[in-house]
C-alpha positions as CSV (number, residue, x, y, z in Angstrom):
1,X,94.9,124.4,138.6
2,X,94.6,121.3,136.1
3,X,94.3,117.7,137.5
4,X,97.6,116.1,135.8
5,X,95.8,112.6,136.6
6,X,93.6,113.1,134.2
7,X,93.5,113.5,130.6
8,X,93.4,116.8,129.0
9,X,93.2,117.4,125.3
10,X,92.4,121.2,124.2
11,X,91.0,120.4,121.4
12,X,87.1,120.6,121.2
13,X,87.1,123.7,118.8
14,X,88.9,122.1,116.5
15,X,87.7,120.5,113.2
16,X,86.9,117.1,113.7
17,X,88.1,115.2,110.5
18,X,87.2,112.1,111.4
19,X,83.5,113.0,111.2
20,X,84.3,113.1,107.3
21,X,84.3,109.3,107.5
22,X,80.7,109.2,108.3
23,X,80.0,109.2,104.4
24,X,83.4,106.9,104.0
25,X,81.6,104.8,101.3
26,X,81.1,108.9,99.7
27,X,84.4,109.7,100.4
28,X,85.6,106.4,98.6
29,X,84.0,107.3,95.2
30,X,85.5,110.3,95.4
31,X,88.8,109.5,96.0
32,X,88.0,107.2,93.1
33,X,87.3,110.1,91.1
34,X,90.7,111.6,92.0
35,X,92.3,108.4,91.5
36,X,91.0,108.6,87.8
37,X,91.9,112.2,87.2
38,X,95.3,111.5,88.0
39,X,96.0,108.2,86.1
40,X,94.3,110.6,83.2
41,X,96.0,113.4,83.8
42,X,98.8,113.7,86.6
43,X,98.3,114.0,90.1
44,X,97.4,117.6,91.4
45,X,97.0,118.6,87.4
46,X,93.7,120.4,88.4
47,X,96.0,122.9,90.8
48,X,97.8,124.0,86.9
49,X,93.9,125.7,85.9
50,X,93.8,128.9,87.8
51,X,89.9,129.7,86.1
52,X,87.1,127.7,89.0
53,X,84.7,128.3,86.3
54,X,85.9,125.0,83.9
55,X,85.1,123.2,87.6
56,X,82.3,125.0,88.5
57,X,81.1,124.2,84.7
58,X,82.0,120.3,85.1
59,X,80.3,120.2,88.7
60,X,77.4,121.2,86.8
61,X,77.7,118.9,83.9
62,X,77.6,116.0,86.0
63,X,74.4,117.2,88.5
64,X,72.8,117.8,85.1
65,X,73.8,114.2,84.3
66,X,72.6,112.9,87.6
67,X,69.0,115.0,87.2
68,X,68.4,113.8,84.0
69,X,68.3,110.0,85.7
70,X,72.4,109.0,84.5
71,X,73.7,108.0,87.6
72,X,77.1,106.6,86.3
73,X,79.7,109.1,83.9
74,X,80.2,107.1,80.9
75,X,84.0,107.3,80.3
76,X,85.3,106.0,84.4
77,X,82.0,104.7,85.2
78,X,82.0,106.4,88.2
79,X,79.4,108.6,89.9
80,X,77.9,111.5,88.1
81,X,77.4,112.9,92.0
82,X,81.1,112.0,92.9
83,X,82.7,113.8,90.1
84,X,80.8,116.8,90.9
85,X,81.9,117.0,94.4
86,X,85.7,116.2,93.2
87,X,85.1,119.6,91.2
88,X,83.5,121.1,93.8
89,X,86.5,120.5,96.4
90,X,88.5,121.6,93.7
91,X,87.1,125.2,93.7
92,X,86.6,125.8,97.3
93,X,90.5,124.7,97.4
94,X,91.3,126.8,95.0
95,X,89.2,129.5,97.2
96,X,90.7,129.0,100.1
97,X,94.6,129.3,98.5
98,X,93.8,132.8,97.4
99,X,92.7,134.4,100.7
C-alpha cells in the first residue's frame, strides 16, 4: 500500500531533460545556430531535405574547420563546434522520424 502523505512521482526511468541544461552555455550557441538557420532560411526548413548525408557532410565541414584551429564559422560567426551539433541533431531527428 502507498503512503498518500508522502510524495510519489513515478518517474525515475524517465529521461531527465533538465540534465541537458548542464552545458546551457552549449545549448545556447546552438540554439543560436538554429536561430540563424531560420532567419536564413525558414524555421524547420532542414525537416524539407529528406538526404542526412548534406548534414552529415556539413557536420563534418565544420569539425574540419574547428581541427584545423577556426573556432568561429565565418558567415554567423558562430561556433564551428555548434553548427556541427545543430547538424548532427538534425540527423538523429531525422533518424528517429523514420523508425
Amino acid at each position: 500500500m502507498l503512503d498518500t502523505d508522502k510524495f510519489i512521482k513515478f518517474d525515475n526511468k524517465k529521461s531527465n531533460l533538465a540534465i541537458l541544461f548542464d552545458t546551457a552555455k552549449a545549448l545556447n550557441k546552438v540554439a543560436d545556430v538554429m536561430t540563424y538557420g531560420t532567419i536564413k532560411y525558414d524555421r524547420k526548413n532542414w525537416n524539407k531535405c529528406d538526404d542526412t548525408e548534406r548534414y552529415m557532410s556539413a557536420s563534418l565541414r565544420h569539425i574540419s574547420s574547428y581541427l584545423q584551429g577556426n573556432k568561429l564559422d565565418d558567415e554567423s560567426s558562430i561556433e564551428h563546434i555548434a553548427h556541427s551539433i545543430c547538424s548532427l541533431l538534425f540527423v538523429l531527428e531525422m533518424d528517429l522520424d523514420r523508425k
